[in-house]
C-alpha positions in Angstrom: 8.8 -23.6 19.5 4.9 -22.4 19.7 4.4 -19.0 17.7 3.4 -16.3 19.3 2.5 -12.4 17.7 4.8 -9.9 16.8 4.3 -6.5 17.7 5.6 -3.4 16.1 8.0 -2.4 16.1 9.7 -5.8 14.7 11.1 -5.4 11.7 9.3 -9.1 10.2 6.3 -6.3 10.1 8.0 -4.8 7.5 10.0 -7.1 5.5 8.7 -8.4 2.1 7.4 -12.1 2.2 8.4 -14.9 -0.3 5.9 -16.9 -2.3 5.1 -19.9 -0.7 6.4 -22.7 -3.4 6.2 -26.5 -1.1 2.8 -27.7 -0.3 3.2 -29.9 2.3 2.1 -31.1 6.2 5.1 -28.5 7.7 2.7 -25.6 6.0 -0.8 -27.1 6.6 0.8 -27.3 10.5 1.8 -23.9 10.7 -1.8 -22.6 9.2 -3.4 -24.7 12.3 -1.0 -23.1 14.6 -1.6 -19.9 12.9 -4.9 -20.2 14.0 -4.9 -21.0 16.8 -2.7 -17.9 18.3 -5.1 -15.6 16.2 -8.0 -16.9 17.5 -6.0 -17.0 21.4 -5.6 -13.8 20.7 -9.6 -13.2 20.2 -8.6 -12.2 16.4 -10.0 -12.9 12.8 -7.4 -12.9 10.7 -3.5 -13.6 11.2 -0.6 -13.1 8.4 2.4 -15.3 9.1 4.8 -12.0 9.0 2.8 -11.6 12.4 3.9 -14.7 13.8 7.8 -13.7 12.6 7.3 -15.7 9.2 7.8 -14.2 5.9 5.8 -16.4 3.9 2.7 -15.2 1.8 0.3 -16.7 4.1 -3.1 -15.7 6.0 -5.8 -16.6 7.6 -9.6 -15.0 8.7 -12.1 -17.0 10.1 -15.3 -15.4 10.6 -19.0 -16.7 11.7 -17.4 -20.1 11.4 -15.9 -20.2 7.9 -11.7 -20.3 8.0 -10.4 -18.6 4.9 -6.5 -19.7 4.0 -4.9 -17.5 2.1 -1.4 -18.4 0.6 -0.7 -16.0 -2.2 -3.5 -13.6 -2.2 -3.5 -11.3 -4.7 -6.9 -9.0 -5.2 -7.8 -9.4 -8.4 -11.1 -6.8 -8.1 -12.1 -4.3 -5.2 -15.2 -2.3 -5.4 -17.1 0.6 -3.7 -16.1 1.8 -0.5 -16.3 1.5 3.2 -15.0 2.7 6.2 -14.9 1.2 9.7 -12.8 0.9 12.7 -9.6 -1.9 12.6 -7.8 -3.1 14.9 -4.6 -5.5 14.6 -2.5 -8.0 16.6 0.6 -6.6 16.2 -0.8 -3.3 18.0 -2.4 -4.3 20.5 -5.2 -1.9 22.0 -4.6 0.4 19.2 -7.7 0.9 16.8 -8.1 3.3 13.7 -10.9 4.5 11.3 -9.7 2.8 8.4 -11.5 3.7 4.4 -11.6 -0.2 2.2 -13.2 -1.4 -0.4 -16.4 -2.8 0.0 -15.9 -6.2 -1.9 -13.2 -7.6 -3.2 -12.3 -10.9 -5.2 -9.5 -12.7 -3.9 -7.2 -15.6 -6.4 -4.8 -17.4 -4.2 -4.1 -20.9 -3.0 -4.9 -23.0 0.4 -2.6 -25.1 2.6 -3.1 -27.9 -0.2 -2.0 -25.4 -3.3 -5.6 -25.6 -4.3 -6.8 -23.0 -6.7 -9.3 -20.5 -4.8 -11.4 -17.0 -5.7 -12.7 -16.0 -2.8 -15.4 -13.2 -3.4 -16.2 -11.0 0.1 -17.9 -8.2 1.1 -18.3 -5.9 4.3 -16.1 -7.2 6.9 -14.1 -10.4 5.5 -13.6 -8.1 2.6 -12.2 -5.7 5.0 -10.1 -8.7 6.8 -8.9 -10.0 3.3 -7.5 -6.7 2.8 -6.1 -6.0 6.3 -4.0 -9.5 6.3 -2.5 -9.5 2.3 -1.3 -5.7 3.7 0.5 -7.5 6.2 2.1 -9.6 3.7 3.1 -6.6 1.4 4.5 -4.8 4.6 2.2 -2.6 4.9 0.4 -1.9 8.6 -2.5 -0.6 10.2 -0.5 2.5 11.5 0.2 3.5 7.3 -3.2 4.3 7.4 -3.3 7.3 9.9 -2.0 10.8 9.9 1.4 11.3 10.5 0.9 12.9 13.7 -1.3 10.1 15.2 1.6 7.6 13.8 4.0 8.7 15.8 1.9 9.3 19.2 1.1 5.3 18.7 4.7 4.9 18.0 5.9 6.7 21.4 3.2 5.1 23.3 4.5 1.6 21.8 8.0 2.3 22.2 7.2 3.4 25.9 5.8 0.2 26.9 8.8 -2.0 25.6 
């Protein structure tokens, strides 16, 4: 069965994802077809809880470089920045959202390769939008309260 996104309010937004442990051609498939419903999608970065998978995986591709990420964990942030996000799993919903400015990433690709990643600006913004995802955490945490729950109604309203 192809993916396809999630949207909130699925509960696979929320759920705590497992370590990915086997290496194999099932997971360097599911990257592939992770990126191709971001990019479908007109996105730059996809976490498989998005795609109703609860595995520690996610992947930005930006001016033409694919980042896999399987395992992330920041290891450093630095400075600050703030910008407007958007997300897949809310579609046409977009918040002013305060990051770091550069963070270094440790975490493996599709092979279980080793990788540090080092970003700044926006794929440092990406990195930390999609390991969120994997920790459960969404775009809509990020906003007031009372701007949660308007996005919330106006979610709920169109299911």
């Amino acid at each position: 069965m192809p993916l396809k996104i999630v949207e909130f309010p699925d509960p696979v937004l929320r759920r705590a994802t497992r370590p990915v442990t086997v290496f194999d051609e099932a997971l360097k498939t599911f990257v592939d077809e992770m990126t191709i419903v971001m990019k479908d999608d007109d996105g730059v970065g996809i976490a498989a809880p998005q795609v109703g998978v609860s595995k520690k995986v996610a992947v930005v591709c930006f001016e033409g470089e694919r980042y896999v990420l399987v395992n992330p964990v920041i290891v450093e942030a630095t400075g600050t920045q703030r910008g407007e996000e958007g997300c897949l799993s809310f579609p046409g919903i977009f918040g002013e959202i305060e990051r770091a400015e550069r963070v270094v990433v440790e975490c493996q690709d599709e092979t279980g390769a080793r990788r540090r990643h080092e970003a700044e600006g926006f794929v440092a913004r990406a990195f930390q939008h999609e390991i969120e995802h994997l920790e459960g955490k969404l775009l809509i945490d990020h906003f007031s309260p009372m701007k949660r729950e308007l996005i919330r109604k106006r979610l709920m309203k169109r299911k």
